[in-house]
C-alpha positions in Angstrom: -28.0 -22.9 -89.3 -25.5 -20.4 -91.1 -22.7 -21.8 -92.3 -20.4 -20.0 -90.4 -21.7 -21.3 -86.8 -22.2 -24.9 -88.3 -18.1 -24.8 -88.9 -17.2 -24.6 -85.3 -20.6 -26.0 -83.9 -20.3 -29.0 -85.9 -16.4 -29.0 -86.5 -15.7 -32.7 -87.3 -19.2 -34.3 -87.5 -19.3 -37.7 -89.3 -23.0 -39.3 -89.0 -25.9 -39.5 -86.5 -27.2 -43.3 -85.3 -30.1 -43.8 -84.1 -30.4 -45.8 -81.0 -34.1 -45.9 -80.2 -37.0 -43.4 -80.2 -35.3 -41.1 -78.0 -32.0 -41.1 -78.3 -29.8 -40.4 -80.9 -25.7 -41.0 -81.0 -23.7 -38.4 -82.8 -19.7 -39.2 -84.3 -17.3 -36.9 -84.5 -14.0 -37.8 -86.6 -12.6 -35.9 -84.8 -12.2 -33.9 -81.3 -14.3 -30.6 -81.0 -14.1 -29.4 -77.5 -17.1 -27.3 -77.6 -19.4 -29.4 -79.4 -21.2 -30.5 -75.9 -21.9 -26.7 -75.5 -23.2 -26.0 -78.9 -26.1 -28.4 -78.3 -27.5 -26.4 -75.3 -27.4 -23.1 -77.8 -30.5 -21.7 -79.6 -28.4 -22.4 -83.1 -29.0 -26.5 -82.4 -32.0 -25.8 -80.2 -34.9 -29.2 -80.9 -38.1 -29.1 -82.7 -40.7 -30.6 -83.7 -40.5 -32.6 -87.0 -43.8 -30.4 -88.0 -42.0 -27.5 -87.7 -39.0 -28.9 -90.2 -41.6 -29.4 -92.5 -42.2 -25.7 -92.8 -41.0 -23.0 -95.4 -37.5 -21.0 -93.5 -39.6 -18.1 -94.0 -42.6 -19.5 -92.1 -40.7 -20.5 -89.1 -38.7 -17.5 -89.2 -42.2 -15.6 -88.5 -42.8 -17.8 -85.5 -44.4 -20.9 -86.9 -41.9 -23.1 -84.8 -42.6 -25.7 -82.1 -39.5 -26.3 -79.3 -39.2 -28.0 -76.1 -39.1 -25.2 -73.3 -41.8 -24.1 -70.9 -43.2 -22.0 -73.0 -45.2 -22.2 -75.9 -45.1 -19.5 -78.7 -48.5 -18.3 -79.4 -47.7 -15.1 -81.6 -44.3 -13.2 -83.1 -44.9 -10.2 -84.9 -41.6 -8.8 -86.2 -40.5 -5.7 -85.0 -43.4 -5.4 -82.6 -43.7 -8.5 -80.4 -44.5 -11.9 -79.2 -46.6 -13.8 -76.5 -45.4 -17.4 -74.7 -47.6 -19.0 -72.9 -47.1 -22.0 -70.4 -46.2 -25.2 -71.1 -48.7 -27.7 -69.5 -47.1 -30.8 -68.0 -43.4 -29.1 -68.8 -40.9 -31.2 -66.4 -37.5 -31.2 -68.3 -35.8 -28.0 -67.5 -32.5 -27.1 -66.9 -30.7 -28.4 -64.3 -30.0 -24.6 -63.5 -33.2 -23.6 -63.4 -35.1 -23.6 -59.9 -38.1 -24.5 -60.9 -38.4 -28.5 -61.9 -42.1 -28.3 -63.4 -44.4 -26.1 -65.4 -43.9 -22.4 -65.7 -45.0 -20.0 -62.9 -46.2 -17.6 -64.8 -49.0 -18.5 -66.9 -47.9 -16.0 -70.3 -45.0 -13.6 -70.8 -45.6 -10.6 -73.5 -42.8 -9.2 -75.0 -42.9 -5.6 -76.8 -40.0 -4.1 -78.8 -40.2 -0.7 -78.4 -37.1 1.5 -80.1 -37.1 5.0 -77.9 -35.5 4.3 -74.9 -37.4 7.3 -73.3 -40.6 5.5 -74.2 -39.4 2.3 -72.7 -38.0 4.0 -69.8 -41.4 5.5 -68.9 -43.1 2.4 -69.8 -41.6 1.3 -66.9 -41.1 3.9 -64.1 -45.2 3.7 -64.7 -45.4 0.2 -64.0 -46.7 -0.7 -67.3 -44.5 -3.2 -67.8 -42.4 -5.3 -65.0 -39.1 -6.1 -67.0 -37.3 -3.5 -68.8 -34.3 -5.2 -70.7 -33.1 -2.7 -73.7 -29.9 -3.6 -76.2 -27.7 -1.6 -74.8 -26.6 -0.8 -70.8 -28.5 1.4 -69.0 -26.9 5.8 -68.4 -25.8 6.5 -64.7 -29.0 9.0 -64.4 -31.1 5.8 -65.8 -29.7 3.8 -63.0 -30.6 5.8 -60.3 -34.1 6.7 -61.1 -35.1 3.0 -61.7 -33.6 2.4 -58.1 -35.6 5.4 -56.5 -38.5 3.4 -57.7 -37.7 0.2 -56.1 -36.3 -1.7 -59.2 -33.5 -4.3 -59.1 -31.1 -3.9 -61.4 -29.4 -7.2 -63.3 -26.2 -7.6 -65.1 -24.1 -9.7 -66.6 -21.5 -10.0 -68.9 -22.1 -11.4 -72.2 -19.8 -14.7 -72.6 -17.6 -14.1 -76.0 -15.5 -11.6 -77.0 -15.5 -8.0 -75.8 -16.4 -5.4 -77.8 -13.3 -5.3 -80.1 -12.0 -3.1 -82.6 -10.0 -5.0 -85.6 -7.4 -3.5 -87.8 -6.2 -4.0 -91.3 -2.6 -4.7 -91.2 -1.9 -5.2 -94.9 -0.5 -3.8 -97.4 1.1 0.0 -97.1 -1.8 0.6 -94.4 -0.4 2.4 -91.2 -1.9 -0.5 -88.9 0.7 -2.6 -90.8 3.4 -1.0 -88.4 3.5 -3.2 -85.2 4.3 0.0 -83.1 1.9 2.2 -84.6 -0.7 -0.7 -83.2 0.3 -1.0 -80.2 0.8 2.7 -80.0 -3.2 2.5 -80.8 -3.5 0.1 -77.8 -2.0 2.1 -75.3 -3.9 5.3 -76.3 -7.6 4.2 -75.2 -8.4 5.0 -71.9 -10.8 1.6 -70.8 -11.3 3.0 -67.5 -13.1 6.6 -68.6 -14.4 4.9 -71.2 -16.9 3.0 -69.0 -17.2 5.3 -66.7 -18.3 8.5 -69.4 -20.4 6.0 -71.9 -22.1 4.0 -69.1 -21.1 4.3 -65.6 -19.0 4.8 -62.9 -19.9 1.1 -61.5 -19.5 0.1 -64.9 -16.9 -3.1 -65.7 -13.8 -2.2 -67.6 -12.5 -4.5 -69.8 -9.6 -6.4 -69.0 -9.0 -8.8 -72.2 -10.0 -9.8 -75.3 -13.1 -12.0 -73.8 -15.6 -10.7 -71.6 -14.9 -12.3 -68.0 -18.0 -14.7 -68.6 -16.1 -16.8 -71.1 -14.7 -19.9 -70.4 -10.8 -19.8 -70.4 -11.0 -16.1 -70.3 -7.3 -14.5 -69.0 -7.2 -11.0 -68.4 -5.2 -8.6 -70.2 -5.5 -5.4 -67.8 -1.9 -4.4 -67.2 -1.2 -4.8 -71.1 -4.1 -2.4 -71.8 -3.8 0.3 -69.4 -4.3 3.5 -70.4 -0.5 5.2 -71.6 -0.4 8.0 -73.4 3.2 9.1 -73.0 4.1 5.3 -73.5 1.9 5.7 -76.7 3.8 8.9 -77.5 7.0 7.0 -77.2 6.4 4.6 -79.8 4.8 6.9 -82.5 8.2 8.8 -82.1 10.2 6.2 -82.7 8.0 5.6 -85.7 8.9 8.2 -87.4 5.2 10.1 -86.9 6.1 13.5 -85.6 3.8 16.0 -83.9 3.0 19.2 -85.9 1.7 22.4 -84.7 -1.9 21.0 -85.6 -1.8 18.4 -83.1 -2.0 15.6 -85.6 1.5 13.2 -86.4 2.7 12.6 -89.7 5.1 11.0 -91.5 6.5 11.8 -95.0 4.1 14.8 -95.4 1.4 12.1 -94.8 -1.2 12.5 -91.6 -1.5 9.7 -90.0 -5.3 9.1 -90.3 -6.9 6.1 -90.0 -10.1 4.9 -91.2 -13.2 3.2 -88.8 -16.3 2.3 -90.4 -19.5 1.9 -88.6 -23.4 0.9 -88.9 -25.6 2.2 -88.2 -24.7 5.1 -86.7 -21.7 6.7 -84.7 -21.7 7.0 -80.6 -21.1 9.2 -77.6 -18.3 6.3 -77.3 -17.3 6.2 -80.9 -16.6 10.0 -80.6 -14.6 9.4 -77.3 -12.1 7.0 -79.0 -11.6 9.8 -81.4 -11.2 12.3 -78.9 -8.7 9.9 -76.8 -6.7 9.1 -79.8 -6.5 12.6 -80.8 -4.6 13.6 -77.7 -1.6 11.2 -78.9 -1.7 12.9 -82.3 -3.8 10.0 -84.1 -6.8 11.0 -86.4 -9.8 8.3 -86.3 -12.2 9.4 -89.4 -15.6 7.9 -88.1 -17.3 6.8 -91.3 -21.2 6.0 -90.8 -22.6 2.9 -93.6 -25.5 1.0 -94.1 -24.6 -2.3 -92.9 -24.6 -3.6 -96.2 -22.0 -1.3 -97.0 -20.1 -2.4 -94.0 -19.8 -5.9 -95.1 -18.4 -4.8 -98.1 -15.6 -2.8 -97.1 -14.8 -5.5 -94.9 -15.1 -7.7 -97.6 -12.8 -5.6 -100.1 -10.5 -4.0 -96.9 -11.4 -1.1 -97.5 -10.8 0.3 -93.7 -8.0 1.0 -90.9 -10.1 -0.6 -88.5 -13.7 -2.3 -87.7 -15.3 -4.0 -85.3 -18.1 -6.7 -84.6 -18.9 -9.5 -81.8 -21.0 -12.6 -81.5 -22.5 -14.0 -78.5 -21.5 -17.7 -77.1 -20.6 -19.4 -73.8 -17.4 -21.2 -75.5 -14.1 -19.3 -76.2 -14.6 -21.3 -79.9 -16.6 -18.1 -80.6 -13.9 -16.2 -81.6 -13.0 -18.4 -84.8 -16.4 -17.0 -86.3 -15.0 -13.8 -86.3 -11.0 -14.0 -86.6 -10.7 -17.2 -88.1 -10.3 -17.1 -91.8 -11.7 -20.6 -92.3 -14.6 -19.9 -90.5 -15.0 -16.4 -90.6 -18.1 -14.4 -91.5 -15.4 -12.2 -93.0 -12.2 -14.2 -94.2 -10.9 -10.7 -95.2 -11.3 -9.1 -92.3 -10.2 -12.5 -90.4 -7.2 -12.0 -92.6 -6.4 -8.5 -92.3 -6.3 -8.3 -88.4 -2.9 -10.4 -88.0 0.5 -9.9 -89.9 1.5 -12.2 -92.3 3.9 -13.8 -89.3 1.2 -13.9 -86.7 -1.8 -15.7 -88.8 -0.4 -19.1 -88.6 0.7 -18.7 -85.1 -3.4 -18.0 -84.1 -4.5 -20.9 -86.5 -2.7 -23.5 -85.0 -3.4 -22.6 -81.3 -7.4 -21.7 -82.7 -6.7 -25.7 -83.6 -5.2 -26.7 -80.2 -8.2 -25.3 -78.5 -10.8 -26.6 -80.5 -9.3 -30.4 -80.1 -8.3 -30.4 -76.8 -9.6 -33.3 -74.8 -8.5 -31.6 -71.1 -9.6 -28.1 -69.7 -5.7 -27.4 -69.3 -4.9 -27.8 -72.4 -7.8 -25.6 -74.0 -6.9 -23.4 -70.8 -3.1 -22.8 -72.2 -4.0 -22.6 -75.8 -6.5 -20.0 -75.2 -4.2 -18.3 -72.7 -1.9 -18.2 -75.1 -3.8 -17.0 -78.3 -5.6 -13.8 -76.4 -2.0 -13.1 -75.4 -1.0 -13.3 -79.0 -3.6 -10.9 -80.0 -2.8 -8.2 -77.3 0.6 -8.5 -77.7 0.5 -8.0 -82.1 -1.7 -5.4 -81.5 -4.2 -7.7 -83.8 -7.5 -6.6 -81.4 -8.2 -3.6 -79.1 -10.3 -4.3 -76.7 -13.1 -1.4 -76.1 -15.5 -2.1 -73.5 -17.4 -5.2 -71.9 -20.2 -6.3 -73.5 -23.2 -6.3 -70.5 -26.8 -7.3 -70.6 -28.4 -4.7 -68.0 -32.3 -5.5 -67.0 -34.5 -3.7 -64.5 -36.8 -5.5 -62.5 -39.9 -4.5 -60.7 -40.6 -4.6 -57.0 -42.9 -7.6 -57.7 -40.6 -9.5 -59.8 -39.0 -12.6 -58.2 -36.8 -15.2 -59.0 -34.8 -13.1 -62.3 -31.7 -15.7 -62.9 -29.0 -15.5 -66.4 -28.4 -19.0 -68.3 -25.1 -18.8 -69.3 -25.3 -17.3 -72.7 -27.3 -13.9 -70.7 -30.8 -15.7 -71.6 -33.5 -15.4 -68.8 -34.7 -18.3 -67.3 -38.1 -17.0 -67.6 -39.9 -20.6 -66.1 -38.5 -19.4 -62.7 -39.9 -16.1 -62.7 -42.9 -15.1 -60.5 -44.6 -11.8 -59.8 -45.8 -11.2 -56.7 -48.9 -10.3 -54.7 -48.8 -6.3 -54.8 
């Protein structure tokens, strides 16, 4: 597991004992409140001890033997895989519906890039789940309907899609009113809305509303322009006849790096932030290159997310100890607000009661909204289309499908 998850998944682990030939007792030397969680994730999934005696490269092209109701037969990468059932499977979640083997007797799963190819895949019943990266586009939505699909969604538990700015230095995000002249200048609402659609969630906070201990943020982030023109006033960033501020004789310009490519949303934050006189340069990378700006802090702002049911999450991303980045875990806070985030990152993590990991995560997404040390874009939502013969479509909680409960019916 990468080092960065094993930090927070395994925060505190002393030794293993084992107790007999099917249990094993795990000590921590200290508390981690969402170590229980961790072991029901993919990252500490169980296998087979033939499977640990494989190369990392072999199991990463399939050759891996787990405990689920489904066995993989094949994984090609960047083409596809096949499960089939499980015989005699009787351990499954205590969420899932189904207590014994797998209704359906295989599941084959394509990756196929061009949405339009997907999309017709599907309206011609060649395939009976249709579950792409990214949220499905209002006209999408309604054609799928028209052809008898059910449409499932869920929010993705973790942070929401946040942007991430480099306070440091002589950068202009280092000004605490130019930030949260920043926050106040994105428009959430039309955001969702123009990007995905009008039934679309807006986010409300720094988590997506699937994560435990989330607290929402939605009067702090609605959408102010004049109240955003306020505060770059009294910045000293003045409107000139171009529409831009500046300050000095410099334009206040700020820099957002993305990989791989810029989108219709990307160019609506520019657009939205060029209303209150704020120039976002959209610079596309390889990723490789992203990690190294990050890395170096070369950029205004950034963004990236990870995916977990546990608001512990977070520290992979904005905790410098335990950061992919440390820079840009560094970079994101003012020198004043970094220790303030460590030590309630800390309270949360050893809490022994929900209310106290409830008030220490309370009060660090309030810290982060209030520093201007995230903005908070848009929810992060799985979206899948179902077919008229497809029964039985449930989430687990970190947006998985509980595909053992699945059945297709008699057409």
């Amino acid at each position: 597991m990468p080092a960065t998850f094993g930090a927070t998944y395994l925060k505190g682990y002393d030794h293993a004992e084992v107790l007999d030939d099917f249990t094993i007792k795990l000590v921590l030397a200290q508390p981690n409140a969402g170590f229980l969680q961790a072991t029901s994730t993919t990252n500490l999934a169980i296998l087979a001890p033939e499977s640990y005696a494989l190369s990392v490269k072999q199991r990463s092209l399939g050759a891996i033997i787990g405990t689920g109701p489904f066995v993989l037969e094949r994984y090609t990468p960047e083409s596809g895989l096949r499960l089939t059932k499980r015989k005699g499977y009787a351990w499954p979640s205590a969420n899932a519906q189904n207590k014994g083997e797998a209704h359906l007797d295989a599941v084959e799963v394509s990756y196929v890039p061009e949405e339009s190819v997907r999309n017709g895949q599907f309206v011609q019943g060649q395939v009976d789940i249709l579950w792409p990266r990214n949220p499905f586009s209002e006209v999408d939505l309604n054609l799928f309907k028209s052809r008898g699909a059910t449409i499932q969604s869920r929010s993705l538990p973790g942070p929401a899609l946040n942007l991430y700015p480099n306070t440091r230095g002589n950068r202009i995000l280092a000004d605490r009113s130019v930030r949260l002249a920043l926050q106040k200048a994105i428009d959430r609402k039309t955001y969702a809305a123009t990007v995905y659609n009008p039934q679309f969630p807006v986010v409300s906070g720094i988590y997506d509303v699937t994560t435990p201990f989330y607290k929402s943020q939605a009067d702090k982030l609605a959408y102010d322009p004049q109240g955003a023109e306020r505060l770059l006033d009294a910045a000293g960033w003045q409107k000139n006849a171009d529409g831009y501020r500046y300050k000095e004789g410099k334009r206040l310009k700020l820099a957002y790096n993305l990989s791989p490519a810029e989108t219709a949303g990307d160019v609506l934050i520019q657009d939205q932030l060029r209303k209150v006189g704020i120039e976002l340069k959209l610079n596309v990378v390889t990723t490789a290159e992203w990690a190294a700006a990050n890395a170096a802090g070369n950029y205004d702002l950034t963004s990236t997310y990870m995916t977990r049911a546990d608001p512990i999450i977070l520290q992979t991303i904005i905790d410098p100890r335990s950061a992919n980045s440390s820079t840009l875990a560094t970079n994101l806070y003012a020198p004043e607000t970094l220790p303030k985030a460590l030590a309630l990152f800390d309270a949360g993590l050893t809490a022994t009661q929900s209310e106290q990991r409830a008030r220490a995560y309370g009060e660090l997404q309030d810290l982060l909204v209030d520093e201007g040390s995230a903005f908070p874009v848009y929810e992060r939502v799985w979206q899948a289309a179902t077919a008229k013969n497809v029964r039985n479509f449930h989430w687990t909680a970190e947006g998985f499908a509980l595909f053992n409960d699945i059945e297709l019916a008699t057409p």
